[in-house]
C-alpha positions in Angstrom: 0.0 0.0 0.0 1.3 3.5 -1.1 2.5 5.9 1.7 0.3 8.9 1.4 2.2 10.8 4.1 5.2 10.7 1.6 2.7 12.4 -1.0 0.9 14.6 1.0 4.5 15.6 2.2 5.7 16.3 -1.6 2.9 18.5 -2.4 3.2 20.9 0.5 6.4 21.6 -0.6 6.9 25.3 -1.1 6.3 26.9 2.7 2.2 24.9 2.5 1.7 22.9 5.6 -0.5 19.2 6.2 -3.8 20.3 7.7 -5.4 17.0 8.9 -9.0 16.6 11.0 -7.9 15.0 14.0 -9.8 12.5 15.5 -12.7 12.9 18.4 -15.2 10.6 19.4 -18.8 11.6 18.5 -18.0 14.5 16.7 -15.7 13.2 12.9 -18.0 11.2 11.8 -18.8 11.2 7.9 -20.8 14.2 7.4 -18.5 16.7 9.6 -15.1 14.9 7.7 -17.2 15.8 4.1 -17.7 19.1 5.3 -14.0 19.6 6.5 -12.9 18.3 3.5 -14.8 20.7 1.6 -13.0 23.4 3.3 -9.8 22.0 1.9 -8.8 19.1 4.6 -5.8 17.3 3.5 -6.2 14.3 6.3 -9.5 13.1 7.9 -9.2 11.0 11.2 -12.4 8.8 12.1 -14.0 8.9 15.0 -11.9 7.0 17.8 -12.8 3.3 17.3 -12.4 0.9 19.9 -10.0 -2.4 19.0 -11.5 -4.2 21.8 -14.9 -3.9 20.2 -13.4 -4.6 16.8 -11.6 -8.0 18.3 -14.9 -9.5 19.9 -18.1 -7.6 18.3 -17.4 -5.6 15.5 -20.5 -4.7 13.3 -21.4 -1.6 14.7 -17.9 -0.1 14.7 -17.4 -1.5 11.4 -20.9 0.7 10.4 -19.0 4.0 12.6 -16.0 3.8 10.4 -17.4 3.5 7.0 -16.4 6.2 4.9 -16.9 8.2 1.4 -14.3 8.4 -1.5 -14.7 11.8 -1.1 -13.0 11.8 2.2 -9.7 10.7 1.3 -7.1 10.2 2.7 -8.8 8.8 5.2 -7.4 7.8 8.7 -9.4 4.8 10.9 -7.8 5.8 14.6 -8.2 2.5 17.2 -7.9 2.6 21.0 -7.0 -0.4 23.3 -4.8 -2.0 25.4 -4.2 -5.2 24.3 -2.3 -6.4 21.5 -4.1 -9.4 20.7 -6.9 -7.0 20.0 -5.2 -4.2 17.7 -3.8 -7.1 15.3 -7.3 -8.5 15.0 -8.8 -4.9 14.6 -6.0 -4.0 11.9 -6.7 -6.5 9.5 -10.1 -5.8 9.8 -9.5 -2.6 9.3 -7.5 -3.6 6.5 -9.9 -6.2 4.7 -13.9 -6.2 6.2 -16.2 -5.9 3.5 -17.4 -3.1 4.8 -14.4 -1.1 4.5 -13.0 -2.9 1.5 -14.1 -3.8 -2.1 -16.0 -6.8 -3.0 -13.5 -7.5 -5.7 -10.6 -8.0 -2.8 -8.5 -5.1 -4.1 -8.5 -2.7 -1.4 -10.0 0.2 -3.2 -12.3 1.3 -0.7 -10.0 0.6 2.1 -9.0 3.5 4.5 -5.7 5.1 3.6 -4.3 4.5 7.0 -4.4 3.1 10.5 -3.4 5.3 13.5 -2.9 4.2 17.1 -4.2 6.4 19.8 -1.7 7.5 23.2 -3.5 10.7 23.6 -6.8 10.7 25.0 -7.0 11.9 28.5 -10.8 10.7 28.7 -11.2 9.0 32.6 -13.3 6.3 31.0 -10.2 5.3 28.5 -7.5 5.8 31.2 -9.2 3.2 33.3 -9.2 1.3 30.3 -5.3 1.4 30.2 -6.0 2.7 27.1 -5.1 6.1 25.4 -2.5 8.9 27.0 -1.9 6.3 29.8 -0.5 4.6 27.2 1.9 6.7 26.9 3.9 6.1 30.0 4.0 2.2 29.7 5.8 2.4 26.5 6.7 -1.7 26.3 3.5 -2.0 26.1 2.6 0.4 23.8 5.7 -0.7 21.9 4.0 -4.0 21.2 1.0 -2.7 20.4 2.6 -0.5 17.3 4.4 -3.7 16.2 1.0 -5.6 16.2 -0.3 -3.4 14.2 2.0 -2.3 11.7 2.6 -6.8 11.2 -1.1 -7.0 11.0 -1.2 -4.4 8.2 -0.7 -2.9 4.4 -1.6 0.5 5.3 0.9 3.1 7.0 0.7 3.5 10.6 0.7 6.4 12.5 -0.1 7.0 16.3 -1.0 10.2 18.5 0.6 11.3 21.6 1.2 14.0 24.1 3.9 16.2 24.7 4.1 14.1 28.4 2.3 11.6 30.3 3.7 10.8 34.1 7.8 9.8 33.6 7.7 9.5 29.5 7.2 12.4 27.3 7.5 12.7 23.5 11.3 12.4 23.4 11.4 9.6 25.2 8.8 7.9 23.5 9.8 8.3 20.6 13.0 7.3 21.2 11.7 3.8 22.5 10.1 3.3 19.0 13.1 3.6 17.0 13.4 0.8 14.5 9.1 0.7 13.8 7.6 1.6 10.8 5.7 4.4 11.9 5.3 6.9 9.0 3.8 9.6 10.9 2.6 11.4 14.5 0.4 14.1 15.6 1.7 15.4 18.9 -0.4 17.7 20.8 1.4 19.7 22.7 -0.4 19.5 26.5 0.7 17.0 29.2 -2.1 14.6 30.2 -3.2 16.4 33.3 -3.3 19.6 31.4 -6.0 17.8 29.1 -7.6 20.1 26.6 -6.4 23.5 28.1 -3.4 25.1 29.0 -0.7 26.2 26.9 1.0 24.1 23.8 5.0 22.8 24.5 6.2 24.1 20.5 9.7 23.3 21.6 9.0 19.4 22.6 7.5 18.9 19.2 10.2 20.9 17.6 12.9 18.5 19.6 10.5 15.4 18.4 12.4 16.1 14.4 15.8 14.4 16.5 13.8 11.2 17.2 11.7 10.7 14.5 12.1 10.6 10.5 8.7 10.7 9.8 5.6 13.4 9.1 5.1 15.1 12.6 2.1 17.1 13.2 1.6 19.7 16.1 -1.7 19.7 18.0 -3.2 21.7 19.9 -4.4 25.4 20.4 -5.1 26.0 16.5 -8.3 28.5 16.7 -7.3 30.4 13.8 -4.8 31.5 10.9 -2.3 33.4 13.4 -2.5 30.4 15.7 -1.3 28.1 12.8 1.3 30.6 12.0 2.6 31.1 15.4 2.8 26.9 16.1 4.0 26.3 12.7 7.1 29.0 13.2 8.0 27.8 16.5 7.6 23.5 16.2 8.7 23.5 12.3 6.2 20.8 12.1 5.3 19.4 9.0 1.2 20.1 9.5 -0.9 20.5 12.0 -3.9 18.4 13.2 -7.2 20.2 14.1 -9.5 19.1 16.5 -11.3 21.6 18.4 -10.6 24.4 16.6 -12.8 22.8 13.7 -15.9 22.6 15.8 -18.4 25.5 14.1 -15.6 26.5 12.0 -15.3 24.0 9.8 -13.7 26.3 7.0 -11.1 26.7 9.0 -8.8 24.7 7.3 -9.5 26.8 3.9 -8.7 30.2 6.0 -5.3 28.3 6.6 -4.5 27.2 3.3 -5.5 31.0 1.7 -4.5 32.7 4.9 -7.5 34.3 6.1 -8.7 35.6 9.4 -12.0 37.0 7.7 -14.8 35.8 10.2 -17.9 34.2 7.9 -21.3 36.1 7.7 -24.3 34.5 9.3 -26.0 33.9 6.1 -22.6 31.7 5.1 -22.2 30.0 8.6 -26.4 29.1 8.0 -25.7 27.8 4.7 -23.1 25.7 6.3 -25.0 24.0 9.3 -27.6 23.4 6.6 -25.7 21.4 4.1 -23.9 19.7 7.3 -27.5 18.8 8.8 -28.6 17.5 5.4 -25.6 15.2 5.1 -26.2 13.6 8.7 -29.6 12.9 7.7 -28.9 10.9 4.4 -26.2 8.9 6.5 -28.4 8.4 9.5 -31.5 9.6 9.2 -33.3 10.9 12.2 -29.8 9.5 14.6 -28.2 11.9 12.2 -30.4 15.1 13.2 -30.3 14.5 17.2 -26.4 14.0 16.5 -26.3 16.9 15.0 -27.8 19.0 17.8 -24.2 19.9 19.0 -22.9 20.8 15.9 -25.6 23.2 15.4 -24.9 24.6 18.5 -20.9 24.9 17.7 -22.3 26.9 14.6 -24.3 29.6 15.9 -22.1 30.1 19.1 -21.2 33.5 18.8 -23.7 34.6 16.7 -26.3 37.3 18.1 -28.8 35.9 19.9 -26.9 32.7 20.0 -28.3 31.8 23.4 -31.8 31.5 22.4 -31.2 29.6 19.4 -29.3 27.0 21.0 -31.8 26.4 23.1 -34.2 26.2 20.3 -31.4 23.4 18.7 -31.1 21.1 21.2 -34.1 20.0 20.8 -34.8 19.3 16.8 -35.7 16.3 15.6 -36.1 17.0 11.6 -34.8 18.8 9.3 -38.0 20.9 9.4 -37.0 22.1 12.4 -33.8 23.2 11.8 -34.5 25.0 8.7 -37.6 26.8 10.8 -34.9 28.2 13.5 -32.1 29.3 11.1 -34.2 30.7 8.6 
């Protein structure tokens, strides 16, 4: 299987960066990754899937991580603890029917297979799963190999810039020798969790230890926020998570370097087409899961207060199209 890093790498030659949606549970589903990519995403991570679930009852995960052509390159991210499980999940990952061609060929395969050490969620810390990951790194160590034996597709994996005695350095260091093509670091320890400021210099020290695409996470609300990271990590890209949520154009104000805010009418249009898409992938599921988007979108916005109250509770289309109009 082709490296897409490699050409993803090649083409942002030339002072352009990798902007990739990085992965969060519930919220990069199908319809929000068509929507980034839209705007000009040049990696979309899935939702996180679970390799345990994958290993013993994998249908419904199988359903999460299906995925449009439109979306590539497209990233299936798996959490666990156990081995045993990833090598099942990889290959199928790597094969299902679901996720591959009925001819066998791989065409509708993901592009990619990346190994989560970053989450700082309690319920996947108790787990021994995600950032606490991190700071058992034998185990984590085996895991990658597992996965990257079990597979055709580059690996990645995800980290943090520290996680109890083991940061990114040393890490990193302890997976020399692995074919790990890329990693997205974000740049907060795990007790700092999703606020705080970003460590640019461990990620910038993570280019001694590792050969591959690196990309910085973490704190990206905006063009000068890409800039500033960017300048002080010389990262290859940058992953966006959070900074995506209602602003999923955000990766098209990188690429064209724009801070222009977007006009209501515009942001409107958006959460419409957005709301659509959920509801030919999921129907009425797809409308309730939506609710929080919608509420991302308008935040903000005058008299965002009363419409989200107003949001979180449509059920239809209908209603959503009553409120914004």
């Amino acid at each position: 299987m082709k490296n897409f890093w490699l050409k993803l790498k090649k083409s942002a030659k030339g002072g352009q960066a990798i902007y990739a949606l990085a992965p969060m549970a519930g919220v990069t589903d199908s319809a929000f990754r068509q929507i980034c990519k839209g705007f000009s995403a040049d990696v979309l991570y899935s939702e996180m899937a679970s390799a345990t679930a994958l290993a013993y009852n994998p249908q419904k995960t199988l359903e999460m991580l299906k995925f449009s052509k439109v979306e590539r390159p497209y990233v299936v991210q798996s959490f666990g603890s156990n081995p045993e499980h990833f090598e099942i999940a990889a290959k199928l990952i790597t094969s299902h029917p679901l996720l591959a061609s009925p001819s066998g060929r791989g065409r509708n395969m993901p592009d990619g297979i990346d190994i989560n050490f970053g989450c700082p969620v309690k319920k996947i810390q108790k787990q021994g799963a995600g950032a606490v990951l991190m700071d058992n790194p034998k185990l984590a160590r085996e895991i990658i190999k597992s996965v990257i034996d079990s597979t055709s597709l580059p690996v990645s994996i995800k980290i943090r810039s520290k996680v109890g005695e083991t940061d990114a350095l040393k890490f990193l260091d302890y997976m020399r020798g692995l074919d790990i093509k890329a990693v997205m670091i974000h740049g907060r320890t795990l007790n700092q969790g999703f606020s705080g400021s970003i460590d640019t210099e461990v990620i910038k020290k993570a280019r001694d230890y590792f050969g591959g695409i690196i990309l910085a996470n973490g704190g990206v609300n905006s063009y000068d926020d890409a800039v500033k990271i960017l300048d002080a990590t010389k990262a290859d890209g940058i992953g966006i998570a959070r900074g995506a949520l209602g602003k999923p154009w955000i990766f098209e104000d990188l690429r064209f370097k724009n801070n222009n805010s977007r006009s209501k009418k515009e942001i409107y249009k958006i959460a419409l087409k957005h709301a659509k898409l959920a509801y030919e992938l999921k129907g009425r599921q797809g409308i309730i899961e939506m609710r929080k988007h919608l509420c991302w979108y308008v935040q903000g916005l005058p008299g965002a207060k009363t419409l989200r109250n107003e949001l979180v509770h449509v059920t239809t289309l209908k209603d959503i199209k009553r409120i914004l109009k």
